[in-house]
N, C-alpha and C positions, 0 to 999 in steps of 0.2 A: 386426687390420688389418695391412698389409704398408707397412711405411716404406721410400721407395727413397731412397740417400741418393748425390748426387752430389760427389765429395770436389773436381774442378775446375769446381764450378760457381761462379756469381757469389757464390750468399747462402752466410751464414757456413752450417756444418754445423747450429747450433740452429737456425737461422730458417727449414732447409728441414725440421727436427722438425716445430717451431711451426706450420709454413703446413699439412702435411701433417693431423697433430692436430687442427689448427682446422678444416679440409677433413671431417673425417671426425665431428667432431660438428656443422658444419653439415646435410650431406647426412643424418644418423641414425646411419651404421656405428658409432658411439660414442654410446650413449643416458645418460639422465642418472643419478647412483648408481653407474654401471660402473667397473670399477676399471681403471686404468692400466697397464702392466707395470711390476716393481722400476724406480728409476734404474740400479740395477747390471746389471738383466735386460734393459734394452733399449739398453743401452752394448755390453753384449757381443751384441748379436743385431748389432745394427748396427758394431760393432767401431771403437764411436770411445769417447772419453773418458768416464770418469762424470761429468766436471768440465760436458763437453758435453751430455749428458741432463740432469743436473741443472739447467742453466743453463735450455735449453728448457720445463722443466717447471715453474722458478720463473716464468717471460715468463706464459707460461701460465694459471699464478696469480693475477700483478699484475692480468691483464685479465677473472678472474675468471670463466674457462672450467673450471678444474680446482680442486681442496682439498686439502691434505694434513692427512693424521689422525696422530698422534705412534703410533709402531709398528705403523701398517697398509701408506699409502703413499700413494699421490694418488689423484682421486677424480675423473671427472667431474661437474660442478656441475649445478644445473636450470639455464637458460639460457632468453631473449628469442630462439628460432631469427630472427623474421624483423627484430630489433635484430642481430643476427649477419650477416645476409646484408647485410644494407644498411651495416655497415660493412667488409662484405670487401670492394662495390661500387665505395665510398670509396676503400678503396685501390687498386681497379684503375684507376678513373680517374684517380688520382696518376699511376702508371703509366704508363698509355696517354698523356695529356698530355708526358710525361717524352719519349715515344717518339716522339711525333709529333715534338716542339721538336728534337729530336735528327736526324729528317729534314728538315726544314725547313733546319737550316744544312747539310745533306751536299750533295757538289757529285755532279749526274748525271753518268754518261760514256753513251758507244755500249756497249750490251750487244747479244749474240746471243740472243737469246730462245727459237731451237729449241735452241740446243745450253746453253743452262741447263737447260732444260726435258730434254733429255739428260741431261744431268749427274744431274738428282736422283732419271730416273726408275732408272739406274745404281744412286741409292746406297739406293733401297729396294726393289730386286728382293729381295734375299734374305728380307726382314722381311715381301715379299708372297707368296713360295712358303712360308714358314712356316706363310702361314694359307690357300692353294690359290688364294690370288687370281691369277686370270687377267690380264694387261694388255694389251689390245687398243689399238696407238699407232701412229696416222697423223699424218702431217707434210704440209701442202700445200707446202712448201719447204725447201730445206736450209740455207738459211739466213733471216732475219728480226730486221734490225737495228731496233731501241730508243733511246731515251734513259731510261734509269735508276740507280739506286743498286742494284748488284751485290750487296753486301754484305747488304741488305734487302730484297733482292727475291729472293734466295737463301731466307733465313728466310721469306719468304710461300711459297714452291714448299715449301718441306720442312714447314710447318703443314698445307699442302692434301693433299698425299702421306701423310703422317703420317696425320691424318685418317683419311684411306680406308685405312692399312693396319691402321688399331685398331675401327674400328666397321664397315668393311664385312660384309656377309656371308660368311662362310665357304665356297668353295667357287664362286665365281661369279667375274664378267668385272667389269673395273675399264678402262671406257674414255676414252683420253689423246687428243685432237684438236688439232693446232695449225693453224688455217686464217688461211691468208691472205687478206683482202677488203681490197685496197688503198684508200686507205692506214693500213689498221688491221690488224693480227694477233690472234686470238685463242685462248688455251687454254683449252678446254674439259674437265673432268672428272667422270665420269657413276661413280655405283655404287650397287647396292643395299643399305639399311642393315640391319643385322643385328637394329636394334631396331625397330619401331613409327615411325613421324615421322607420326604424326596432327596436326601441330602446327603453325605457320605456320614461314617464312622467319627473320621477326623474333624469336621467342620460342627457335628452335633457335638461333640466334647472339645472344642473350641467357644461355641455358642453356651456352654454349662463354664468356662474359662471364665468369660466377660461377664457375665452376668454373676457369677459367686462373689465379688469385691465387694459389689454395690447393692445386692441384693439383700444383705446382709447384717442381718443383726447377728448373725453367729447359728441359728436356728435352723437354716437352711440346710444347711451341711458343709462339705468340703469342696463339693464341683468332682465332677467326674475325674481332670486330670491330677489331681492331687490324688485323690483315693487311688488311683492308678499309681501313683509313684510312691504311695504309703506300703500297698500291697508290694509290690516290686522289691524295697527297701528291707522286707520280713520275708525276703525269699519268695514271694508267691508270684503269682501272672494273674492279671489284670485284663479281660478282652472284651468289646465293645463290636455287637454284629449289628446292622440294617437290615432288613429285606421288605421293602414297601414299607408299611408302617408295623411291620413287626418291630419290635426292643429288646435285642437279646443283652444282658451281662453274664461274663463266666468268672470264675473268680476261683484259682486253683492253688494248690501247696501240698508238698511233701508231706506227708504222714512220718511220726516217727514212734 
C-alpha cells in the first residue's frame, strides 16, 4: 500500500501513518497475518524518522490492530472489521462536532460566490486535464453576492471539485452551472462517475463518512457529510442526487 505523508499538515507525521494503516485494514488492502514493512524500511521509503515509524507502529499495537514478533517484525492482527468501522465513526463524529462548534462561533462577511466558485475552478484545471476531464462552465452572472465564512466555504468548493477530479470518469465532460433565481444563487456540478453508484444518495455520503477519518492526511478534504453541515451552518443547502452513475451536487444561498 502507498502511504502519502503530508509534512505541513495538521496531524503529527505518525498519526497520518496510523490513520493511513488503520484505513487500509479497515477497507481489506491489509488482511490479517500480513506482514508490515521493516520500521527502518518504511522510514526510509517515506523519508522520515525511525523514531517516527516506530512510534506509529507501537499506537498501532496498544489498539491492537498489529503484533510484533521478536526478529520478524510487526504483523497484522485478526480484527472485529465492523468493531473497527464503528470506531473510526466515533471519531469522525468527534470531528465533525469539533467542525461544526468552530462555525457556529465564525463571523460571516459578503462573499462573491461566482468569482470563488472562479477561483477554485482555476486551482483544479490542471489536476482535471491530467485525467481529460472536460469543464463545461456557465455563469448566469458576473457577479452573486452572499453571506458567508470564506474560509469554509472555500474548503466545501475544493472537497466538491476534488471529488470530481479523483472519481469522475476519465475522458468525459464535468459540468459547473452557477444560476441565479432571485433571491437565491445556485452551484450546480454534474459528472459521470468512473465507478458503479447503484447505491443511494445516503449510503454514497456515508461511504465519503468512513473513509474521510482514515483517509486522511488532511488533503483529501472534508467528506461529503461535513461539507453538507458546513454549508447548512452559513445558511445555505447542501444536495446530493444519483441517477445510474450520474453525480449530481447543488449547493445553494441567499443572495444579498
Amino acid at each position: 500500500m502507498k502511504i502519502t505523508i503530508l509534512p505541513q499538515g495538521t496531524l503529527a507525521i505518525y498519526e497520518q501513518i496510523v490513520n493511513q494503516l488503520k484505513n487500509a485494514v479497515v477497507t481489506g488492502e491489509l488482511k490479517a497475518g500480513e506482514a508490515l514493512p521493516s520500521i527502518r524500511a518504511l522510514a526510509a521509503d517515506l523519508g522520515v524518522s525511525v523514531i517516527t515509524t516506530k512510534r506509529a507502529y507501537e499506537e498501532l499495537e496498544k489498539e491492537g490492530l498489529v503484533r510484533s514478533v521478536a526478529g520478524k517484525g510487526f504483523y497484522v492482527c485478526e480484527y472485529n472489521a465492523d468493531y473497527l468501522k464503528e470506531k473510526q465513526l466515533v471519531l469522525l463524529e468527534k470531528r465533525l462536532n469539533e467542525v461544526i462548534e468552530e462555525a457556529k462561533q465564525a463571523g460571516l462577511a459578503k462573499e462573491d460566490f461566482v468569482e470563488m466558485v472562479q477561483q477554485v475552478i482555476g486551482e483544479f484545471e490542471e489536476k482535471f486535464e491530467e485525467r481529460n476531464l472536460t469543464m463545461v462552465v456557465h455563469f448566469d452572472e458576473e457577479e452573486a453576492i452572499i453571506c458567508a465564512d470564506g474560509r469554509r466555504l472555500w474548503r466545501v468548493l475544493e472537497n466538491v471539485f476534488g471529488n470530481a477530479s479523483k472519481y469522475a470518469m476519465e475522458n468525459t465532460r464535468v459540468y459547473v452551472d452557477v444560476k441565479v433565481d432571485r433571491p437565491n444563487v445556485q452551484l450546480s456540478l454534474k459528472n459521470i462517475s468512473a465507478q458503479p453508484l447503484n447505491i443511494s444518495a445516503d449510503e454514497l455520503t456515508e461511504r465519503f463518512i468512513r473513509g474521510d477519518v482514515s483517509r486522511n492526511t488532511e488533503g483529501s478534504g472534508l467528506g461529503l457529510s461535513i461539507a453538507k453541515d458546513l454549508v447548512w451552518l452559513q445558511g445555505g443547502e447542501f444536495k446530493l442526487y444519483l441517477d445510474g452513475d450520474l453525480f449530481k451536487v447543488t449547493i445553494e444561498f441567499k443572495m444579498k
